[in-house]
C-alpha positions in Angstrom: -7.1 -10.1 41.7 -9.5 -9.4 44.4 -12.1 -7.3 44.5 -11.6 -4.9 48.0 -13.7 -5.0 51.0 -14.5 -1.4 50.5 -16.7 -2.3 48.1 -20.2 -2.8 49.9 -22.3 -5.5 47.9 -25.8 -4.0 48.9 -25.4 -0.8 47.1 -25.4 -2.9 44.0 -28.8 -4.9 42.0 -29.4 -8.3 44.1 -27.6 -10.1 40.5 -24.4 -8.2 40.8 -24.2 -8.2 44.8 -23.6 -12.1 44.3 -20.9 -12.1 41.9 -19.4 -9.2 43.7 -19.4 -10.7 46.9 -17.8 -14.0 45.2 -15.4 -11.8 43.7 -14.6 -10.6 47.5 -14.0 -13.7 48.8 -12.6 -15.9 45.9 -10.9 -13.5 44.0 -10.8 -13.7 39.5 -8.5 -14.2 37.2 -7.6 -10.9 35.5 -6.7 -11.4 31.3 -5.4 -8.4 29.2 -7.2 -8.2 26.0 -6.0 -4.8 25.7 -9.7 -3.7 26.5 -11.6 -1.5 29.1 -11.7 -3.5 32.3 -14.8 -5.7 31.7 -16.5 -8.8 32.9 -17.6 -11.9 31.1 -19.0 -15.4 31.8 -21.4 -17.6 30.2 -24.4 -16.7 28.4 -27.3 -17.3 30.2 -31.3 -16.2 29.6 -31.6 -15.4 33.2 -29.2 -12.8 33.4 -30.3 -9.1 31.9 -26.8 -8.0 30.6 -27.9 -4.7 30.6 -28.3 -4.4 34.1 -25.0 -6.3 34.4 -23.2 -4.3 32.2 -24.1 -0.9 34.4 -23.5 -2.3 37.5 -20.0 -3.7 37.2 -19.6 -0.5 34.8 -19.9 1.4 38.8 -16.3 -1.3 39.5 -13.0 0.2 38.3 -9.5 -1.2 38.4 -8.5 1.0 41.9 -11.2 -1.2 43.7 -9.1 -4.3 43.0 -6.0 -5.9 45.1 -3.7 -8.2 43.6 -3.2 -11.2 46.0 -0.6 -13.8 45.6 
């Protein structure tokens, strides 16, 4: 999956904007755990998860294309 161009990076928290753009231009890989559409990664201190959490909460599925 890819996340659209549509999607403009700066209307998002500086954090987000960079793994949204990465999303942009490398794409993800999309697993069905038969939840809500969600992000994870790593734990890391540096992130707030809060602020992660409502930004790519603002993402939904119709802003991704699927690339092959």
């Amino acid at each position: 999956m890819r996340l659209k161009s549509t999607v403009d990076p700066t209307r998002f928290a500086a954090p987000a904007a960079v793994i949204i753009r990465a999303m942009q231009k490398y794409g993800l890989i999309l697993a069905d755990n038969g939840s809500d559409w969600f992000v994870t990664g790593a734990p890391d201190p540096r992130w707030d998860d809060e602020l992660m959490h409502d930004e790519f909460a603002r993402i939904t599925g119709d802003d991704f294309e699927v690339v092959e």
